[in-house]
N, C-alpha and C positions, 0 to 999 in steps of 0.2 A: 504493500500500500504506500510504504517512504517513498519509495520508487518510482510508483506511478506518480505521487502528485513532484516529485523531481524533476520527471521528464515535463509534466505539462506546465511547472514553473519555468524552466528551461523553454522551451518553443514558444510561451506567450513572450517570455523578455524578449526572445531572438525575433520573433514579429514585429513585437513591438520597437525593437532596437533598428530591424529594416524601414519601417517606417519614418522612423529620424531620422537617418539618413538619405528619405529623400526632403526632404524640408525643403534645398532651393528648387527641387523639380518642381514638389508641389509648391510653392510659391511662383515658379514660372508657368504655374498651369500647364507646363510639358517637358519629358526630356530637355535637357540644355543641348544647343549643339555649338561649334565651329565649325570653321570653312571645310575642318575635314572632313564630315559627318557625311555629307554627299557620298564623297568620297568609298569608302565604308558602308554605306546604304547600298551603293552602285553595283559594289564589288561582291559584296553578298548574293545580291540579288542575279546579277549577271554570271556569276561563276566564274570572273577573270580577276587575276591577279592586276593589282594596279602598276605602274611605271614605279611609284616611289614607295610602295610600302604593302606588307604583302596582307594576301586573303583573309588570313584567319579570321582578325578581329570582325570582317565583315562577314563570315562565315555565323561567325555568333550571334550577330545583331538578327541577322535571319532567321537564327534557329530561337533567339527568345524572344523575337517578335511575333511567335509563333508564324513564320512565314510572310510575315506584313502584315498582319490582325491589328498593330498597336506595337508600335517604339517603346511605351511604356512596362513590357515586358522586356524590354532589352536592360533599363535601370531597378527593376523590380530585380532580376535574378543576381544581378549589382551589388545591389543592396543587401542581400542574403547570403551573398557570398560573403560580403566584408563582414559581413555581423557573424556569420558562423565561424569564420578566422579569429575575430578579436575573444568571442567567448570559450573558442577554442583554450588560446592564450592563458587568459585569465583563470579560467578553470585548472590550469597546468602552474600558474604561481598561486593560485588558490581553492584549492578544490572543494572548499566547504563554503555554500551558499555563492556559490562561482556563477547563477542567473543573476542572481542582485548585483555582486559588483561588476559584472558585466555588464547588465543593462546600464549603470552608473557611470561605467567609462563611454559606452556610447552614445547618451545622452551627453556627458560630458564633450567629447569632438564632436558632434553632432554641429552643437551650439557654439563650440569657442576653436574651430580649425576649419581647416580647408578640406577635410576629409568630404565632406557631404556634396562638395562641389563638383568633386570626380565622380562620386557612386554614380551622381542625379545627370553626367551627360554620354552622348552618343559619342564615345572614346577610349582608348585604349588605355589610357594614362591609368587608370584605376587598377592596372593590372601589374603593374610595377610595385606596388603595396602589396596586391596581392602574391605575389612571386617571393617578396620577402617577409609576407608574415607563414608562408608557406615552410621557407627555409627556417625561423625561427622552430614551427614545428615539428619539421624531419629532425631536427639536431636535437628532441626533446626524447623520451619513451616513448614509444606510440600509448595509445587510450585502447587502440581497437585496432585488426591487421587492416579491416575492412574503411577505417578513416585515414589507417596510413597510405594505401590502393590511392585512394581518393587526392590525396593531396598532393602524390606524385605526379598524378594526372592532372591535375589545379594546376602543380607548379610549371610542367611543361606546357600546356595550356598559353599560363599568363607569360612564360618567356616568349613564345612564337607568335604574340597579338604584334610586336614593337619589334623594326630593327635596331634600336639601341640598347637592347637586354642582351643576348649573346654575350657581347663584350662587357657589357655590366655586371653582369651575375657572374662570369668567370674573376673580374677581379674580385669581388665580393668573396668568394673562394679561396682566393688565393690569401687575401688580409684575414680570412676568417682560420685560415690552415698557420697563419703566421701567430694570429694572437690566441692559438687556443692555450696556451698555458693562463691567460688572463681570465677567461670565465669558463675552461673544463677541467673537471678532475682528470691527471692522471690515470685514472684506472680507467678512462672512457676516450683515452685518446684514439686507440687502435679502430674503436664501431666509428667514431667520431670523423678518422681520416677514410673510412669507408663511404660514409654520409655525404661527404665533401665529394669526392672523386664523383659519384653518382650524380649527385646535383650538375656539376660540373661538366660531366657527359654530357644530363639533358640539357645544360645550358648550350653546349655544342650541338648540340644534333639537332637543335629548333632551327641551326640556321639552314638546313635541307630544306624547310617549309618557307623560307623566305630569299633562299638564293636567287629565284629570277629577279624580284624586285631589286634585290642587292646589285646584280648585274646590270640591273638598267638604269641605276640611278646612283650611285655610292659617289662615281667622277662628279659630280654634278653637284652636288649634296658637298661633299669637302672641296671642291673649287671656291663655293658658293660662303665656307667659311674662310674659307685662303684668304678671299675678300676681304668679307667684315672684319680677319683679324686684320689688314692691311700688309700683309707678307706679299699676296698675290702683284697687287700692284708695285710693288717695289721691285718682285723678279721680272716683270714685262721691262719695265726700264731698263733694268741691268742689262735683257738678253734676247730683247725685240731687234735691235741690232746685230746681232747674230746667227738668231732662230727664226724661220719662215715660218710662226705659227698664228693662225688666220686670227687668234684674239686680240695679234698686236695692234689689229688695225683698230679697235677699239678700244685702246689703254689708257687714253685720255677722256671716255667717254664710260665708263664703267660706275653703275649707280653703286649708290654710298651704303648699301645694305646686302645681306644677303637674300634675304626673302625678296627683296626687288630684281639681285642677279635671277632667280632661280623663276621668278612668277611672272613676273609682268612681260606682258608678247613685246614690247619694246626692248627689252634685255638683247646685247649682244650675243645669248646666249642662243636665240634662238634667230637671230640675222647670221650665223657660219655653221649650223644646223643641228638645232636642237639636242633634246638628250641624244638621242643615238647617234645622229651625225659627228657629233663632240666629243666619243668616247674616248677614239684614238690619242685625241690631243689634250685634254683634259689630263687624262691618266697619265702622260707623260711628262706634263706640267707638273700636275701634283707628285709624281714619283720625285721628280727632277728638286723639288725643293725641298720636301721629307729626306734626302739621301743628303744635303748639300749643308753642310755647317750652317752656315751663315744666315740661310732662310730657317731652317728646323731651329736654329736660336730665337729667331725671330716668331715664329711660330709659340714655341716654347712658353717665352717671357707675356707672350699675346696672352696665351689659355692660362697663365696664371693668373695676368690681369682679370681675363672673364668668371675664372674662381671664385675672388673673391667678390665679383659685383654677383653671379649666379647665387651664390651661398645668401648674399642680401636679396635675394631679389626671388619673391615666394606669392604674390597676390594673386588670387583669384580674379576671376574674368576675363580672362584675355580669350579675342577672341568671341566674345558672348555675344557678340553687337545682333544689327538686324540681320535678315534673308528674305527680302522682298520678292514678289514674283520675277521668276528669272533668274533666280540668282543659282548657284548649283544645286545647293543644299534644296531648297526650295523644290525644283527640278525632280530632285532626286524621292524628294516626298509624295510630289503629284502621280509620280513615275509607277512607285511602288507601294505608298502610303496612300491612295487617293480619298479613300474616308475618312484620313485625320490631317485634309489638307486644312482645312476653318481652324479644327485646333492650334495646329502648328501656328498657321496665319494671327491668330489672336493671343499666342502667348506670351508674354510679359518680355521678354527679350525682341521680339518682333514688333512692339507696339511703345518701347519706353528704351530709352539711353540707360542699358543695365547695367553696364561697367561702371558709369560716372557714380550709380546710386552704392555702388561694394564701396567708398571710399574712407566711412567708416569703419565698416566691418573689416575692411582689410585691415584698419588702423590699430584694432581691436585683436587682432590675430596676431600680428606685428607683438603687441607684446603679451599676448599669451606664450609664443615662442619663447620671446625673452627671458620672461619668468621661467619658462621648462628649462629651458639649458642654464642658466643659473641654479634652478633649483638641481638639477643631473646634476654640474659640477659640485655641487656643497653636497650630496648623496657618496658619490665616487669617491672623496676623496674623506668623508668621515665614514663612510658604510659600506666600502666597498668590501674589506676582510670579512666580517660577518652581513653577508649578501649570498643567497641558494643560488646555485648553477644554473636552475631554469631563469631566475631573472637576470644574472648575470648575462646568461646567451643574448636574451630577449632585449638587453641596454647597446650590447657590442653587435649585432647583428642590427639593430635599428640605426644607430648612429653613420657603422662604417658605410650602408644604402643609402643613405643622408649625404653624406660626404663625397662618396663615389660616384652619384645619381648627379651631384654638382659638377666634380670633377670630369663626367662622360660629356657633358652638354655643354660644359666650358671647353672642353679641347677638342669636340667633333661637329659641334650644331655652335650654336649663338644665343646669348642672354635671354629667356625668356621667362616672364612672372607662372605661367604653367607650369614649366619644368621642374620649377622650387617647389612650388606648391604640391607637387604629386607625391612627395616622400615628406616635406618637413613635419608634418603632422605626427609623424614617429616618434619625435621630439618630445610633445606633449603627450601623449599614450606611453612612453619610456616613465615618465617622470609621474604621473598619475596612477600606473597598474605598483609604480614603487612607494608611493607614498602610505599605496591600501596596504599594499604587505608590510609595511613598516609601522602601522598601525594597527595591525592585527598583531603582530607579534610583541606589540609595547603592553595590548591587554592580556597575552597570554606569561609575562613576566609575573610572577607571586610579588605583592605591595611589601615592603618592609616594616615589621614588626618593634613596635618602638617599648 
C-alpha cells in the first residue's frame, strides 16, 4: 500500500513538474519557435536531411507531434523528459520523499532559470541538458536494468538531435576521466572508466546519423566563424596576393558577422557558389590557417576572447521575434500544421515584441546564476570532504557541461545568449539539489545535550 501511494505521489509531482515547465509555452499560447523550427518541421516531415544540420531532431518533432496533430506534443514529451531526468537525480541524492523535493526543484527552475524556455520550444537545444543529466545518471547505480536501457537510448538520442554534441560530450569525457579522483571513490574507478568509454562511443557513433549534414556544411559553418573571429580577413590580405582563390575578390567586401556571411543571399558566399560550390576552397582556406602559427594564434587568443563574453552571455529569447505569413517557419506550419495555423498566427511571440518584454526576467536570472555559483563556491570549498559521490558527480558533471558547452560555441560557432542559456541553469539545480541534502543531513545530526 506504501508503494502504491509512492508511485502515485511520484507521477502527480512528475505531471505536475511537466506542467511548469511549460509556463513560457503556455504563456505564449504555443510552442516557442526560431528561425530554425521550419527548418526541423520540414525535415521531419519531408524525410531529408537538411544542408546544415541533420534529421533526427526533426524526426522527433514528427513523431511527438503525433504526425502533425499539434507541435504541442512535441514540448509536452519535452517537458516529461526533463522532469523525469531531474527526479530521477534527486531521488539518487535523496531517496526519501525524493517527489517532494523534486517537485521543489522544478518548481524552483521553472520560475527563476532559463530551463523552461528550452523545454516550451521547437529545438534541439533542450537536448544538450538532457545528454548531460543522462551522463550524471549512467555514472550513478542504476535504480532499474530497464531505466538504465532507457537512458542509454535518451543519451544517444539527445547527442544525435545537435552537430555540436559529438565533440562536446567526448571532451566532457575526457575532463570527467581526468577528474574522477575529485568526486569517485576509488573502488569505483574501474565500472566508472567502463561508463566513460561507453558514453564516449555513443558520443562517437551519433556522428554516422549526422555525417551528411557535416559534409555539406562544417566549411561553411567554420569559414563563417574565421570571420566573426577576424582571423579570416587578415589571411585574405596576407595571401590574396598569392592564392587565386575566388573569395579574394570579395575581401574588402565581407559582412561584419557570421550569421550574415553564412545567411543572407547577398553574402559573397553565395556570388562564387554557394555551400557546395565553396567546399573545395573553403576547406583549404580553413585547413591553411588551423595548420599555420600565426593565424591558429590568432584564432586561438579570438575563442578565448569569445569564452569569456559566451560564459557572460546566457539570456533567453533570442531569436523569439515574429513569423508572419511567408516567413519559413510560418511556411513550414501551413505546410504540415495546417489546423494550428490561427494558433500559431495569434500566439504571443507572433503578435507582441517578446524578446524586449524577457528584459526583466532575464535580469532576474542574471543573478539567480550569480547567487548559485557563489553559493557552489562557499559549498566546494567548506563541504566538499564531507559531500556523497552521487552529488559530488552531479556538481562536476554539471559544471564541466557549463564550461565546455561555452568553450565549444566560443571556438567553433559565435557569441550567442541561447547557447548560454541551454546549460547554465545546471548552475542553479547544482547549488539547490545541494542545499536540500545539506539540510537534510543538518536535521539528521543528534542536538547536543547540555
Amino acid at each position: 500500500m506504501k508503494n502504491n501511494r509512492s508511485t502515485i505521489n511520484y507521477l502527480v509531482a512528475l505531471v505536475a513538474g511537466s506542467l511548469l515547465l511549460l509556463i513560457p509555452a503556455l504563456y505564449n499560447h504555443y510552442p516557442l519557435v526560431d528561425p530554425d523550427a521550419g527548418t526541423y518541421i520540414a525535415s521531419g516531415f519531408k524525410l531529408e536531411t537538411p544542408m546544415d544540420r541533420p534529421i533526427t531532431y526533426g524526426l522527433l518533432v514528427r513523431l511527438f507531434s503525433l504526425n502533425g496533430l499539434s507541435l504541442w506534443g512535441v514540448v509536452v514529451a519535452q517537458a516529461l523528459i526533463v522532469s523525469a531526468l531531474i527526479f530521477s537525480i534527486v531521488r539518487a541524492v535523496k531517496p526519501v520523499a525524493y517527489a517532494k523535493y523534486g517537485f521543489i526543484t522544478v518548481l524552483f527552475l521553472s520560475l527563476y532559470t532559463s530551463l523552461p524556455w528550452l523545454v516550451g520550444m521547437i529545438h534541439p537545444d533542450i537536448f544538450t541538458s538532457v545528454a548531460c543529466m543522462c551522463i550524471v545518471l549512467l555514472l550513478l547505480p542504476p535504480v532499474s536494468k530497464l531505466g538504465r536501457v532507457c537512458t542509454w537510448l535518451l543519451f544517444f538520442v539527445a547527442i544525435a538531435v545537435h552537430m555540436s554534441h559529438p565533440i562536446l560530450f567526448v571532451g566532457v569525457i575526457v575532463c570527467l576521466f581526468l577528474l574522477k579522483k575529485i568526486y569517485a571513490l576509488p573502488t569505483a574507478y574501474k565500472k566508472l572508466r567502463t561508463n566513460l568509454i561507453v558514453i564516449a562511443l555513443l558520443s562517437i557513433s551519433a556522428i554516422a546519423v549526422m555525417g551528411s549534414a557535416l559534409s555539406k556544411s562544417k566549411h561553411v559553418f567554420l569559414t563563417g566563424t574565421l570571420l566573426e573571429k577576424g582571423v579570416l580577413q587578415v589571411y585574405l590580405n596576407d595571401n590574396c596576393g598569392t592564392k587565386d582563390y575566388k573569395l579574394c575578390a570579395y575581401k574588402d567586401q565581407l559582412p561584419k558577422t557570421s550569421d550574415e556571411f553564412v545567411w543572407l543571399s547577398s553574402s559573397p558566399l553565395y556570388k562564387i557558389g554557394d555551400w557546395h560550390g565553396t567546399k573545395q576552397e573553403f576547406s583549404a582556406i580553413d585547413k591553411d590557417i588551423l595548420t599555420t602559427p600565426k593565424y591558429l594564434g590568432l584564432f586561438l587568443g579570438a575563442s578565448v576572447k569569445q569564452f569569456r563574453q559566451q560564459a557572460l552571455s546566457f539570456n533567453i529569447g533570442t531569436g523569439t521575434f515574429q513569423f508572419p505569413t511567408g516567413s519559413n517557419v510560418n511556411n513550414q506550419v501551413v505546410a504540415y500544421l495546417p489546423h494550428e495555423v490561427e494558433r500559431f498566427n495569434s500566439a504571443t511571440q507572433n503578435i507582441e515584441d517578446l524578446p524586449a518584454k524577457l528584459h526583466l526576467i532575464n535580469m532576474i536570472y542574471t543573478t539567480i546564476i550569480a547567487l548559485s555559483v557563489a553559493l557552489l563556491l562557499l559549498l566546494i570549498i567548506s563541504r566538499w570532504k564531507n559531500t556523497g559521490t552521487v552529488l559530488r558527480t552531479l556538481v562536476v558533471v554539471g559544471i564541466t557541461v557549463v564550461i565546455l558547452n561555452c568553450a565549444d560555441f566560443a571556438t567553433l560557432s559565435v557569441v550567442v545568449g541561447r547557447y548560454g542559456a541551454k546549460m547554465i541553469w545546471m548552475l542553479p539545480f547544482c547549488a539547490l539539489v545541494w542545499v536540500m541534502n545539506l539540510k537534510s543531513e543538518m536535521r539528521k545530526q543528534p542536538s547536543l545535550s547540555h
